[in-house]
DOGURO-217104 format. One record per residue: residue in three letters; x, y, z of N, C-alpha, C in turn. Coordinates in steps of 0.2 Angstrom, whole numbers, plus 5000, padded with zeros to 4 digits. Example, Ala and Ser with C-alpha at 12.3 -4.5 7.8 and 13.67 -1.06 7.14 Angstrom:
2
ALA506649725039506249785039506649845039;SER506449895035506849955036506450005039;
//
This chain:
625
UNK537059835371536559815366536159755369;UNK535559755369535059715372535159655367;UNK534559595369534759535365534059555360;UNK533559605361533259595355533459655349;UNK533959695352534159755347534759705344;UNK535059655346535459605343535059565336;UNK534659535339534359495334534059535327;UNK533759605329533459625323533859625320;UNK534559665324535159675318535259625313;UNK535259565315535459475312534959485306;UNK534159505309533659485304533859535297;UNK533759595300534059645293534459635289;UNK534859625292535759575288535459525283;UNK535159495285534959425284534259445278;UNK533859495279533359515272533659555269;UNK534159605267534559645262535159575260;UNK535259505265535759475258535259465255;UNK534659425256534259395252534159445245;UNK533759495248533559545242534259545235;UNK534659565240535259545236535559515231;UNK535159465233535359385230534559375223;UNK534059425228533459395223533659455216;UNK533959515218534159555213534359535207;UNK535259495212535559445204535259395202;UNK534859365205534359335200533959335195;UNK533659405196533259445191533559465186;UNK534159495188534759505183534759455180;UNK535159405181535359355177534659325173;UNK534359315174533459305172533459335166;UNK533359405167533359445162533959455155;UNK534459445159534959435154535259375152;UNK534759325153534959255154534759235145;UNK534359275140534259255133534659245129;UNK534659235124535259195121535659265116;UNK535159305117535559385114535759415117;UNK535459395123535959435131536559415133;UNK536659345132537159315135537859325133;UNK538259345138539059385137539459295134;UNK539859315130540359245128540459235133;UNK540559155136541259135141541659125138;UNK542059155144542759165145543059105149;UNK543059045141543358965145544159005145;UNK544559045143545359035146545658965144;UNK545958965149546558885146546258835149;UNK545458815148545258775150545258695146;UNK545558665148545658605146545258535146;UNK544758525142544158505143544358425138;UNK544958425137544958355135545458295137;UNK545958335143546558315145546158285152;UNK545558345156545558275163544958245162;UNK545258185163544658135164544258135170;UNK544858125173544558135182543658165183;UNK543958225180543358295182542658265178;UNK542758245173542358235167541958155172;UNK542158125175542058045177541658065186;UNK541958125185541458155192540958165191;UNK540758215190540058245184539758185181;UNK539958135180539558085175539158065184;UNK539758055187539558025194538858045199;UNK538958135198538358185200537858185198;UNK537858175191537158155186536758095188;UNK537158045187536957985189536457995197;UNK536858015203536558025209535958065206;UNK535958145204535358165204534858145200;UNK535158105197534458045190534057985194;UNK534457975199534157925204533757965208;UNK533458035211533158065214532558065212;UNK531958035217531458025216530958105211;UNK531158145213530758205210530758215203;UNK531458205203531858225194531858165189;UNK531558105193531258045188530558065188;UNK530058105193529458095192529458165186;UNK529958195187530058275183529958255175;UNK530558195174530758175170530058125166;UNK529758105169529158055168528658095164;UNK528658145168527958195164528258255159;UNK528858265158529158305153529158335156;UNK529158385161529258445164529758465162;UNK529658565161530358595157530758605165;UNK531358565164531758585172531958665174;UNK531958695168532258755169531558795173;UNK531258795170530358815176530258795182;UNK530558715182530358695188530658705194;UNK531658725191531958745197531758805197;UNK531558845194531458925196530758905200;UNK530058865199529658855205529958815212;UNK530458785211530958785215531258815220;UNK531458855217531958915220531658955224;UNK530858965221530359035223529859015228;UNK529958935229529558895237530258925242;UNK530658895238531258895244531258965247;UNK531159045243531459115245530659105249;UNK530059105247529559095251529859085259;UNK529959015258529958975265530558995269;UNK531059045267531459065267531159125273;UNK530959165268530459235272530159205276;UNK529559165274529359135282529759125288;UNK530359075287530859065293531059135298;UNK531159185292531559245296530959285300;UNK530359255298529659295300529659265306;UNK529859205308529959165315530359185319;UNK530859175314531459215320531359275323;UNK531159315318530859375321530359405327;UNK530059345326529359325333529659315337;UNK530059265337530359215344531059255346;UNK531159325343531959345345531959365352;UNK531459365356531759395362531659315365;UNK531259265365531359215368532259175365;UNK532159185360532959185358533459205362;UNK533259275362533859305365533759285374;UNK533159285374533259255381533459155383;UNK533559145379533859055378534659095377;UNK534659155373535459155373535959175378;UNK535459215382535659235389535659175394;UNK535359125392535359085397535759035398;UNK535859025392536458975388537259005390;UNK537259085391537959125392537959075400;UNK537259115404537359095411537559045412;UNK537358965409537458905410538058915410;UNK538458945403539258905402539558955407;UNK539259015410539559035418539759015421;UNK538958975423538958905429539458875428;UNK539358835421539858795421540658785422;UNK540658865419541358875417541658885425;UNK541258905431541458905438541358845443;UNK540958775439540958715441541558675438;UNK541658715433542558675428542958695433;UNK542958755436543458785439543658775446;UNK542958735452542958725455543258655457;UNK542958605453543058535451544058535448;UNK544158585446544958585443545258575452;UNK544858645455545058655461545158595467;UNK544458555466544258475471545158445467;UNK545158435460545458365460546058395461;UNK546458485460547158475462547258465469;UNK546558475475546558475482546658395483;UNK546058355479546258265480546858255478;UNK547158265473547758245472548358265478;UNK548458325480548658355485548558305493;UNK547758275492547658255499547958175499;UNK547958145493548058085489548658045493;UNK549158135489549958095492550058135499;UNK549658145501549658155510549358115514;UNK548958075510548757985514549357945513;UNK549457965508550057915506550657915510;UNK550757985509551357995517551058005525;UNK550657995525550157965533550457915535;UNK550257855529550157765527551057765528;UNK551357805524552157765526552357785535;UNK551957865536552157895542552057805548;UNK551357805546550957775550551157685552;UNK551357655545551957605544552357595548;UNK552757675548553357675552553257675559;UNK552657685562552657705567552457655570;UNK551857595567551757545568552457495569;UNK552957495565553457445566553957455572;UNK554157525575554357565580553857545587;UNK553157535585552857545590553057455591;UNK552957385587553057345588553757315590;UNK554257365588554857335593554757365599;UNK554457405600554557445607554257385614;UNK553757375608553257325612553657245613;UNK553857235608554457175610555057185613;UNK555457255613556057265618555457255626;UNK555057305626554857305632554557235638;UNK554257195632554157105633554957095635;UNK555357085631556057065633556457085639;UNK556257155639556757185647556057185653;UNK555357185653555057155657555057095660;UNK555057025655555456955656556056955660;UNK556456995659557057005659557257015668;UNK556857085666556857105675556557075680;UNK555857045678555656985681555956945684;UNK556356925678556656865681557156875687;UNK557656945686558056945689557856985698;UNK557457015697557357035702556957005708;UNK557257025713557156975719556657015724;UNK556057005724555557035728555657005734;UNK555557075740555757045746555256985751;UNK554456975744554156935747554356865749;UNK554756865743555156805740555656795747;UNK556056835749556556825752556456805760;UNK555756865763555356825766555256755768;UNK554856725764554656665762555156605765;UNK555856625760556156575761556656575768;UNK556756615770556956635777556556605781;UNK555956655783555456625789555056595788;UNK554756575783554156525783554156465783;UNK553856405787554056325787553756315781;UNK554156255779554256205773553556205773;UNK552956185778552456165777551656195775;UNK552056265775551356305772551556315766;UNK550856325765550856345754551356395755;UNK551256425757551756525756552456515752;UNK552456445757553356425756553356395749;UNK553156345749553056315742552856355736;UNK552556395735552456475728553056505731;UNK553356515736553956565733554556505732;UNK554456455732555056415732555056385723;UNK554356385723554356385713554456445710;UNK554556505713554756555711555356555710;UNK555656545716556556555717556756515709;UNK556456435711556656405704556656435698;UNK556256465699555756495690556556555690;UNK556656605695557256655694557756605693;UNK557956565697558556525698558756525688;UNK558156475688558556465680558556525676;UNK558056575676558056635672558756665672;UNK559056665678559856705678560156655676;UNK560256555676560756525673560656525666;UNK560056545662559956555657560056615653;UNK560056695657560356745654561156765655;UNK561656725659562056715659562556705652;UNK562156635651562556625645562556645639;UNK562056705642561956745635562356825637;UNK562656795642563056835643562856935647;UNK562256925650562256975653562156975659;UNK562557055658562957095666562457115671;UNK561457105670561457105675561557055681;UNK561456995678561456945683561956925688;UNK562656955687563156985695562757005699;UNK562257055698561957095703561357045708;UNK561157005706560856965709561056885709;UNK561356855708561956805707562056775716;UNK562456825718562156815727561856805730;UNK561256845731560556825734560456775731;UNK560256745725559756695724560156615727;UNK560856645729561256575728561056565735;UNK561156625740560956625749560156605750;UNK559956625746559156605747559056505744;UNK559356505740559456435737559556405743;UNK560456405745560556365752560256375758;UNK559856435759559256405762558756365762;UNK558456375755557956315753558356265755;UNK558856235751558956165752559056135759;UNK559156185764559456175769558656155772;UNK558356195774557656175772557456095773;UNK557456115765556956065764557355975763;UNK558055975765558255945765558155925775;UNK558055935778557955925782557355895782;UNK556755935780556355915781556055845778;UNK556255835774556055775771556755715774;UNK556955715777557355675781557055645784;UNK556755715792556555695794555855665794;UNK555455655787554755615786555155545784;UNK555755535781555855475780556055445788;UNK556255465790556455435798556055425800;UNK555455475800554655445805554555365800;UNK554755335795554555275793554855235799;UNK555555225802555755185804555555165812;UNK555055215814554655205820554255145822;UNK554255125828553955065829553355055827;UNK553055025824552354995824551955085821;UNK552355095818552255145813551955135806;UNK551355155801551055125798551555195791;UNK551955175787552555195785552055235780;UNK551455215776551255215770550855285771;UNK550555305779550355375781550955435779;UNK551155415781551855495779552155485772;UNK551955425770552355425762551855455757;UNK551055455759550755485755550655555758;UNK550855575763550955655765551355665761;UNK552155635761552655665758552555685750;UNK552155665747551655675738551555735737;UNK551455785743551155835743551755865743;UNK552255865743552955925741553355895739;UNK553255855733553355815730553755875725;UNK553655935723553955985721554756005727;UNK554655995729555455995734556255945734;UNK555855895731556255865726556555865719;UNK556255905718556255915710556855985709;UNK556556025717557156085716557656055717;UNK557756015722558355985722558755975718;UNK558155925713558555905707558755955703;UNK558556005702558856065698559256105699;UNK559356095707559856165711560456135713;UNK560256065718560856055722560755975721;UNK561055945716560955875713561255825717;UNK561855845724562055805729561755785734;UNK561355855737560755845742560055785739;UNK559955805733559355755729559655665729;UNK560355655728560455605728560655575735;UNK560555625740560655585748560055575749;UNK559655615746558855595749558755535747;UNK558755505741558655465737558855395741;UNK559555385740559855355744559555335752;UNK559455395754559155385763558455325763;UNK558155365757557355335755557455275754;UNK557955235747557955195747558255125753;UNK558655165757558955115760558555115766;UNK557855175769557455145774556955105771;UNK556855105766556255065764556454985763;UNK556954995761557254935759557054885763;UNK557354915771557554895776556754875779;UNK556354915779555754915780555254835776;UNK555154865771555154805768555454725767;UNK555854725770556154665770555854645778;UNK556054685783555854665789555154645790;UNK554754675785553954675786553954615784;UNK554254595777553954545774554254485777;UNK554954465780555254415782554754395789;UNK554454445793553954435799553454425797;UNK553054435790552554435790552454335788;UNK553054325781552954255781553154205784;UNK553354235793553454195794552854175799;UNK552454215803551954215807551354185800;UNK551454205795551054155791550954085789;UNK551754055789551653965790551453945794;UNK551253995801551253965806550453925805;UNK550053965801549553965802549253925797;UNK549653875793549453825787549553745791;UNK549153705787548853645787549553615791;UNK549253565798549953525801550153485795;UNK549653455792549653365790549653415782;UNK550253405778550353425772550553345768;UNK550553375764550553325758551553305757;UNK551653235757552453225758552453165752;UNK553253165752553453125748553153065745;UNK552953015751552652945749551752965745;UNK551553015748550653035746550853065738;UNK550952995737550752985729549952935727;UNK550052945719549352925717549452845718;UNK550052835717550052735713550052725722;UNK550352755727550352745734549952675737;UNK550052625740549552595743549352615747;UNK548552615748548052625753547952575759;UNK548152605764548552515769547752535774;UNK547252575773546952575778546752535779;UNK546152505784545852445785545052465784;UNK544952395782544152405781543852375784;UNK543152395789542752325792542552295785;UNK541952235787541652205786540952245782;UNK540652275787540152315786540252385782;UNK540852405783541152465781541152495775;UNK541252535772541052555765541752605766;UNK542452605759542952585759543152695762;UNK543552675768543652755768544552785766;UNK544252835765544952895762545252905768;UNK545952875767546352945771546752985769;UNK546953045773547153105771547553105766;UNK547753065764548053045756547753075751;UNK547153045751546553055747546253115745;UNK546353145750546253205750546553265746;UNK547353245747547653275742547653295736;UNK547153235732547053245726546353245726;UNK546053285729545153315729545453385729;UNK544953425725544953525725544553525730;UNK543953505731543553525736543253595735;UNK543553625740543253725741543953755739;UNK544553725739545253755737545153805731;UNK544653785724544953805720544553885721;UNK544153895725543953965726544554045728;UNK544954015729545554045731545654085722;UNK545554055718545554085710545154125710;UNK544454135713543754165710543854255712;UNK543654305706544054355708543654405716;UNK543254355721543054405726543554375730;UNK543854305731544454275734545154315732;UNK545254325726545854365724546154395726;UNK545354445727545854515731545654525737;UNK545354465740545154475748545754515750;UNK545554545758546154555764546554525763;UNK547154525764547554475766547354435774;UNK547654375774547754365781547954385786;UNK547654405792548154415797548454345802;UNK548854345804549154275806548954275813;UNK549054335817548954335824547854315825;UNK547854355821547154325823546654255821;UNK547154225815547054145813547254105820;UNK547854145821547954105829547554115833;UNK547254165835546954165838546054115840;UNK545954115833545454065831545854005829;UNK546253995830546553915832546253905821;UNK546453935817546053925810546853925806;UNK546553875802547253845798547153835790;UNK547453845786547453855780547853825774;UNK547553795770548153775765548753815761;UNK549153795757549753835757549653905751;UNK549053875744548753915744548453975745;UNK548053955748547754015752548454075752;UNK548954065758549554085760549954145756;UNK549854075749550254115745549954155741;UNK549354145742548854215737548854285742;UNK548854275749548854335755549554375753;UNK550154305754550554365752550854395747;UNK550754345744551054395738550354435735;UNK549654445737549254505736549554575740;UNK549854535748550154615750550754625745;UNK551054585745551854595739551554645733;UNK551154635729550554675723550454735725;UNK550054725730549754805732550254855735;UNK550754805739551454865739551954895735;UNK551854845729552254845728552054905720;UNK551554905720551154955714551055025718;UNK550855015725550955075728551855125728;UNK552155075727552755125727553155115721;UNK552955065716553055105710553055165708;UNK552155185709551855245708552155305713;UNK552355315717552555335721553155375720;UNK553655305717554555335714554355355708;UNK553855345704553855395698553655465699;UNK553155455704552955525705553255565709;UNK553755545714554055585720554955605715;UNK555055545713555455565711555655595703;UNK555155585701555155615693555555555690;UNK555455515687555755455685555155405681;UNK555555375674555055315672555455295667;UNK555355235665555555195661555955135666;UNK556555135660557255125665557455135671;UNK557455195671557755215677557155225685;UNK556555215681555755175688556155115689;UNK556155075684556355005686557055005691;UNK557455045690558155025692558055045700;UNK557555115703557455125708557055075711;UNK556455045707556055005712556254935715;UNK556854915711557154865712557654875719;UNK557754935717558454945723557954965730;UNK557254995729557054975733556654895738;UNK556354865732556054825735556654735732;UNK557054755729557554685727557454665733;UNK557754685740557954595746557354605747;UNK556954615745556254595748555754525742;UNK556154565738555754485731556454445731;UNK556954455733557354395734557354365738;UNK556954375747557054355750556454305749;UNK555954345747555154295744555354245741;UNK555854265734556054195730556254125732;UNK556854155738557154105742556654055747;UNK556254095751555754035755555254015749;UNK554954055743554653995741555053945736;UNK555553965735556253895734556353855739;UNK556353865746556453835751555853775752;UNK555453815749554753765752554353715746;UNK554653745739554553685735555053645736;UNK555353635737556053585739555553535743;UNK555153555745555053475750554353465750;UNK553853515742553153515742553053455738;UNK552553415738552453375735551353375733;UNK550953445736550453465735550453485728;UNK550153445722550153465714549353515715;UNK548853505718548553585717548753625719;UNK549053615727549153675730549853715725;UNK550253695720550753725715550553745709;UNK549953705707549453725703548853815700;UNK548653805711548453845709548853915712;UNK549453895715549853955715550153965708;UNK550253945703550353965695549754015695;UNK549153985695548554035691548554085696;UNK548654095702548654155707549254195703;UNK549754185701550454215696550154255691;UNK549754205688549454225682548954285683;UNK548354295687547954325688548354345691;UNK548754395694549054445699549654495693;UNK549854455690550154485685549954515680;UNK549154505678548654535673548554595678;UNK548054605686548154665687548654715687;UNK549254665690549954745688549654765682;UNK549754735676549854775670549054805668;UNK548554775672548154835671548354905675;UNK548654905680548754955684549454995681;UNK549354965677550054995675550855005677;UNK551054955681551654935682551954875680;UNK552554895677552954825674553454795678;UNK553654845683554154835686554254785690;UNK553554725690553454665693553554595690;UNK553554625682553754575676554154525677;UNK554854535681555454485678554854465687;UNK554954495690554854435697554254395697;UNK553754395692553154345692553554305686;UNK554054325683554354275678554654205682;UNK555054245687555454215692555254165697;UNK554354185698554054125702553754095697;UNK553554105692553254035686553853995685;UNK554554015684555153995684555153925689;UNK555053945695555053915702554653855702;UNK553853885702553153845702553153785695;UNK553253805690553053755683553453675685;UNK554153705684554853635685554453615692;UNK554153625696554053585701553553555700;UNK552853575699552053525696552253475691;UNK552753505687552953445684553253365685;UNK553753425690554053355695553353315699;UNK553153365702552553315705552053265702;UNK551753285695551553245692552053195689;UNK552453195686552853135684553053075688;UNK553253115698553153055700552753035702;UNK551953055703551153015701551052975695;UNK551453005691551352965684551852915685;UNK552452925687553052845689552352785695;UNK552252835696552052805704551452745702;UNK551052755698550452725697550852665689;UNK551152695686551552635679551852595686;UNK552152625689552652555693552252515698;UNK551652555702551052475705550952445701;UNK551152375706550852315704550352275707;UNK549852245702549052245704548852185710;UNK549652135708549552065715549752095722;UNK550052165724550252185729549852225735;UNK549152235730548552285732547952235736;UNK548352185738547652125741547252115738;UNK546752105741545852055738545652115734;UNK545452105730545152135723544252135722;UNK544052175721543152165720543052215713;UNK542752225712542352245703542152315706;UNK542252355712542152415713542852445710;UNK542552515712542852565706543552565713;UNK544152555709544952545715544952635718;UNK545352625723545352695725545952725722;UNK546352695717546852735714546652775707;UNK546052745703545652765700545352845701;UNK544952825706544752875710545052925713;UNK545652915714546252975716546253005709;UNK546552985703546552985697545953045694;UNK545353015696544753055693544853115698;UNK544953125704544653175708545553235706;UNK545953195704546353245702546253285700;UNK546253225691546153245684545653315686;UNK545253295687544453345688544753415690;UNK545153415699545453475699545653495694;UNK546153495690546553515686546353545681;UNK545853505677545353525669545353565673;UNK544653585679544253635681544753705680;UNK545353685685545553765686546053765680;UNK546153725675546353745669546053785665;UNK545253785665545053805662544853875662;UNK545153905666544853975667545453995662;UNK546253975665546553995658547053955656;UNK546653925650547053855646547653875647;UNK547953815646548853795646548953755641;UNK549153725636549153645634549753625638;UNK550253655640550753635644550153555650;UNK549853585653549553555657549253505654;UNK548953505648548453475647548853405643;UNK549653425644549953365642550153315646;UNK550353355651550653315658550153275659;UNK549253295660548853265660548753235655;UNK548753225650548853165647549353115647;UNK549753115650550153075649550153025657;UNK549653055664549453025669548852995666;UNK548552995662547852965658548052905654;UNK548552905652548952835646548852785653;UNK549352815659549652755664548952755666;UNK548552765670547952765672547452705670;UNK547452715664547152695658547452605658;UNK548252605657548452555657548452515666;UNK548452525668548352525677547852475677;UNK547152515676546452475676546552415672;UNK546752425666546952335662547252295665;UNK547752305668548252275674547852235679;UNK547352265681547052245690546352215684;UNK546252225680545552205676545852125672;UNK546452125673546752065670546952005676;UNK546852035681546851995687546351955689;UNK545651965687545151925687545251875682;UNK544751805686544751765679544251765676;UNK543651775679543151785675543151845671;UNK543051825663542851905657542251935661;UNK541751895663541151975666541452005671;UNK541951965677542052025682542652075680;UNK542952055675543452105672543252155669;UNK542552125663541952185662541752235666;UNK541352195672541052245676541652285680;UNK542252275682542752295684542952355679;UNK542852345672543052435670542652445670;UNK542052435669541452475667541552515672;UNK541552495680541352525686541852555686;UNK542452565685542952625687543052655678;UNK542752655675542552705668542052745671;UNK541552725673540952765675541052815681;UNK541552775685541652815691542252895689;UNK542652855684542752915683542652985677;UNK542252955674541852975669541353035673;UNK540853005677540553035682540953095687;UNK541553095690541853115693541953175688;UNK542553185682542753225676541953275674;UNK541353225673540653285672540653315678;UNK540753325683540553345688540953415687;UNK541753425686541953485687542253515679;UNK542153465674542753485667542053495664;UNK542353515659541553515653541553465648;UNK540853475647540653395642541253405638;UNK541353425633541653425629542353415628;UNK542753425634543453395638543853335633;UNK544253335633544753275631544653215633;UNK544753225640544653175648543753135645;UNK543353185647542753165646542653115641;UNK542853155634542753105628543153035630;UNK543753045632544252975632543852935635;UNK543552945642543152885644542452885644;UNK542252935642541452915638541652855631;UNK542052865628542352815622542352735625;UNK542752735631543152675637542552645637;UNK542052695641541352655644540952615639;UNK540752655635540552625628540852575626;UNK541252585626541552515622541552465627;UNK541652455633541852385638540952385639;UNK540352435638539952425641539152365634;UNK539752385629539452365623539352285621;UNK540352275626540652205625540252185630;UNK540252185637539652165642538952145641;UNK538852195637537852155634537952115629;UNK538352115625538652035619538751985625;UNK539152005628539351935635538851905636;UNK538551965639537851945643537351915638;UNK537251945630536751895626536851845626;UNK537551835624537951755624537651695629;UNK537751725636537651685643536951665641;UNK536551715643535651705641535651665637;UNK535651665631535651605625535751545627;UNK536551555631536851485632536151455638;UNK535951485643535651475647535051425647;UNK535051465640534151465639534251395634;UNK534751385632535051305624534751265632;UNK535251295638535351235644534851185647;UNK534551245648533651245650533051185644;UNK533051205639532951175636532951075635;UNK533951085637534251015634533950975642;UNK533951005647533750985653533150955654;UNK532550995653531850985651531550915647;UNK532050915640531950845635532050805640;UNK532750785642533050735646532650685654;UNK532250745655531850725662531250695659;UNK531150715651530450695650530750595646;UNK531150605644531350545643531350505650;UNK531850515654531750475660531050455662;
//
C-alpha cells in the first residue's frame, strides 16, 4: 500500500467518525426538549456524602468564569447553550477545513513519512555502527592498557639489562689486560708518553681487581698474576729511573734545580708507587731527602762563607759606641772631622737595601765582588742570602707538595727534613756573628729585611718558613736591644770635663745621636714597631740630659744658650731631613729649640737695655767733667 492509498484511508476514517459524531448530535439536539428527554438514571449516586467532588466543580467553574470569552458571553447576556452550539459548528467547520489540507498535502506527507522511515534507517545503522566503534574502543582501550603494562615491563627489563651490562662492562674493563698494556710496560722507556697512559692504566686495573676482590669475585684469580708481573716491572722501572735523576743532583758543578724540574713531569710515577709498592716510594723519598739535604747544606755552608769574604774590613766593635770619645785631632784651620766611628751611626745609601727593586735583586756573587776588589756592609750579605735561602726554599716546598702528593703537616715535616741543617746551620753563623756585632743599623735593617721576606713567603704561599723567620727575629731583636742600651749606658756614663776644650758648636756626640736617631725613625717607618720607638726613646732622655751636662759647663748663661740652641737645631735639622714632620723626635726638639731659643732673646733683650742704661750713665758723666 502506497503512502497516498495510506492517508486517504486515514482521511475517510477520519470523515465517517466525524459524520458519526455530527449524527449524535443531531440526535441528541432533537431529542434534547424537555418532552423528549429519557429520566436519568442517578443509581446509587451519592450527592450529599462527597464533598471532595462537589469542591472540584466549584474549582472548574471558577476557572471557566475567569475566561475572558465567557465574561464577555456573560456581559452581554448571551444564551450559552446557542453560543456553544455556534461554538461547536466553527470548530466542525475548521475541523473539515483541516482534513481538506490533509488531504492536499498527503502525498507530501507521505513523502516526509518515508523520509522520516529512511532517516530512523540511517539512523537506526549509525546506532549500530557507533555501538560497533565504541565495543571496538573499548576493546582497543584495554589493549593499550596491556601494551602500557607490556611496555612498562619492558622498559624496566630493558633498564636492568642496561645496568647489568654497564656493571659487567666496567667490570671486564677493568679486568682485562690488553696486550697494548702489556707492551708498554715491558718494552717502552719510562720516558715516553706511551709508557706513562699505560702505566695510569695499569693503576686504574690494579685498583679495579683490589676493589672487586673484596667483593669477592672469582674473576680476578684469573688476572691476579699478570697485573702483579706487570706491576714489578713498573716499579722496577721506574724506581730506577728516578734514582737515577736524583744522583745526577750530586754531580759537580751540576745546576741540581734543571732535573728537579724535569723530574715534575712524572711526577705521576710516584704516586704509583705510592699506591702499589709503599716500600719502594719511601726509599725514594728517603734518597731525595738525604741528597738534597746534603746538597743544600754544602751549597749554603760555601756560599756564606765566600760571602764574608766580601764585607766591609773596618766593621763596627765594641768601643764604637755613641758616648765614645772622639780622640781625633783637629788643626787650627780645620773644620771638626768624623772618623769611621761616625760613620756608624749615618744610613747614608745603606737604607736602600729595604727598597723593594734592592729586595729582590740578584743575589751576590762573591767570586766576582772579588774580583772587582767590591766590599759590602753586612746588610747587604744578609739580604743576598737569605733571598737565596727564600727563593729556594719556596722552590722546593712547592715541589715536595707537588712531586710527592703532601700538604699540611706532613709538607712541613718533609721540608724540614729536607732543608733543617741548612736553616740550622744558617742560625748558628748568624749566632755566631751577632756575638761580636755591635752595628745597630746593620741589625736593624736585617729585622726589616725578616720582615719583608716573610710577607713574600706567605704571599707565595708557603709557611713552612714561619718558625725559621721566628727564629732569626728571635736572634736579631735581643741583640739591637743590646746594642742600644749600651749607647744608651754609653752616653749617661760620659763625663763633660773629660771631653777637653768646649765651644758652642753642636758636640759630635749629639750629632751621632741625631744621624742615628734619623736612621731608625726613617727605616721604622716603613713598618712601625713601637718596640723601637721606645728604645729610642729612652737614648733621647740620656741625649737630652747629656747636652745639659756640657751646657752646664760654661759659665757664661748666653754660651750655654747658644750652646743648646746650636745642638737642638743641629739635630732637629738632621731628624727633618729623613723622619716626618710630625715624628716624636721632631716634636721633642722643635719643643727644646723654642724654648732655649725664646730664653736667649729675653737674655739678649735684658743685655741691650742693660747696654743702652750703660751708655746713657757714660754720656751724663763726660758732660759733667
Amino acid at each position: 500500500m502506497t503512502a497516498a492509498a495510506t492517508m486517504a484511508a486515514a482521511a475517510r476514517d477520519l470523515v465517517l467518525r466525524s459524520g458519526a459524531s455530527d449524527m449524535e448530535e443531531e440526535e441528541g439536539s432533537l431529542g434534547g426538549g424537555p418532552g423528549l428527554q429519557e429520566p436519568l438514571q442517578l443509581g446509587e449516586l451519592d450527592i450529599t456524602s462527597d464533598e471532595f467532588i462537589l469542591d472540584e466543580v466549584d474549582v472548574h467553574i471558577q476557572a471557566n468564569l475567569e475566561d475572558e470569552l465567557v465574561k464577555e458571553a456573560l456581559k452581554t447576556g448571551v444564551d450559552l447553550r446557542h453560543y456553544s452550539k455556534q461554538v461547536e459548528l466553527e470548530l466542525q467547520q475548521i475541523e473539515q477545513k483541516s482534513i481538506r489540507d490533509y488531504i492536499q498535502e498527503s502525498e507530501n506527507i507521505a513523502s516526509l513519512h518515508n523520509q522520516i522511515t529512511a532517516c530512523d534507517a540511517v539512523l537506526e545503522r549509525m546506532e549500530q555502527m557507533l555501538g560497533a566503534f565504541q565495543s571496538d574502543l573499548s576493546s582497543i582501550s584495554s589493549e593499550i592498557r596491556t601494551l602500557q603494562e607490556q611496555s612498562g615491563a619492558m622498559n624496566i627489563r630493558l633498564r636492568n639489562r642496561q645496568a647489568v651490562r654497564g656493571k659487567l662492562g666496567e667490570l671486564v674493563d677493568g679486568l682485562v689486560v690488553p696486550s697494548a698494556l702489556v707492551t708498554a710496560i715491558l718494552e717502552v722507556p719510562v720516558t715516553e708518553p706511551r709508557f706513562l697512559e699505560q702505566l695510569q692504566e695499569l693503576d686504574a686495573k690494579a685498583a679495579a681487581v683490589r676493589e672487586q676482590e673484596t667483593r669477592g669475585t672469582a674473576a680476578c684469580a684469573d688476572v691476579r698474576g699478570v697485573l702483579d708481573r706487570l706491576r714489578v716491572k713498573a716499579v722496577t722501572k721506574i724506581r730506577e729511573f728516578i734514582l737515577q735523576k736524583i744522583y745526577s743532583f750530586r754531580k759537580p758543578m751540576t745546576n741540581y734545580q734543571i732535573p728537579q724540574t724535569a723530574l715534575l713531569k712524572y711526577r705521576f710515577f710516584y704516586q704509583f708507587l705510592l699506591g702499589n709498592e709503599r716500600a719502594t716510594a719511601k726509599e725514594i723519598r728517603d734518597e731525595y731527602v738525604e741528597t738534597l739535604s746534603k746538597i743544600y747544606l754544602s751549597y749554603y755552608r760555601s756560599y756564606l762563607g765566600r760571602l764574608m769574604k766580601v764585607q766591609y774590613e773596618e766593621v763596627a766593635e765594641k768601643d764604637d759606641l755613641m758616648g765614645m770619645e772622639d780622640t781625633a785631632k783637629k788643626g787650627f784651620f780645620s773644620k771638626p772631622s768624623l772618623r769611621s766611628r761616625n760613620t756608624i751611626f749615618t744610613l747614608g745609601t745603606r737604607g736602600s737595601v729595604i727598597s723593594p727593586t734592592e729586595l729582590e735583586a740578584p743575589i751576590l756573587v762573591p767570586h766576582t765582588a772579588q774580583r772587582g776588589e767590591q766590599r759590602y756592609p753586612f746588610e747587604a750579605l744578609f739580604r743576598s742570602q737569605h733571598y737565596a735561602l727564600l727563593d729556594n726554599s719556596c722552590r722546593e716546598y712547592l715541589f715536595i707538595c707537588e712531586f710527592f702528593v703532601v700538604s699540611g703537616p706532613a709538607a712541613h715535616d718533609l721540608f724540614h727534613a729536607v732543608m733543617g741543617r741548612t736553616l740550622s746551620m744558617t742560625l748558628k753563623h748568624l749566632e755566631s756573628y751577632l756575638a761580636d756585632c755591635y752595628d745597630a743599623i746593620a741589625v736593624f735593617l736585617c729585622i726589616h729585611i725578616v720582615l719583608r721576606f716573610r710577607n713574600i713567603a706567605a704571599k707565595r704561599d708557603v709557611p713552612a718558613l714561619d718558625r725559621y723567620w721566628e727564629q732569626v727575629l728571635a736572634l736579631l731583636w735581643p741583640r739591637f736591644e743590646l746594642i742600644l742600651e749600651m749607647n744608651v749606658q754609653s752616653v749617661r756614663s760620659t763625663d763633660p770635663q773629660r771631653l777637653g776644650g768646649l765651644d758652642t758648636r753642636p758636640h759630635y756626640i749629639t750629632r751621632r745621636y741625631a744621624e742615628f736617631s734619623s736612621a731608625l725613625v726613617s727605616i721604622n717607618q716603613t713598618i712601625p714597631n713601637e718596640r723601637t720607638m721606645q728604645l729610642l726613646g729612652q737614648l733621647q732622655v740620656e741625649v737630652e740630659n747629656f747636652v745639659l751636662r756640657v751646657a752646664a759647663e760654661f759659665s757664661s748663661r748666653k754660651e750655654q744658650l747658644v750652646f743648646l740652641i746650636n745642638n737642638y737645631d743641629m739635630m732637629l735639622g738632621v731628624l727633618m731631613e729623613r723622619a716626618a714632620d710630625d715624628s716624636k723626635e721632631v716634636e721633642s726638639f722643635q719643643q727644646l729649640l723654642n724654648a732655649r731659643t725664646q730664653f736667649l732673646l729675653g737674655y739678649l733683650f735684658l743685655l741691650c737695655n742693660f747696654l743702652s742704661g750703660l751708655g746713657t750713665v757714660c754720656s751724663f758723666a763726660v758732660r759733667i767733667i
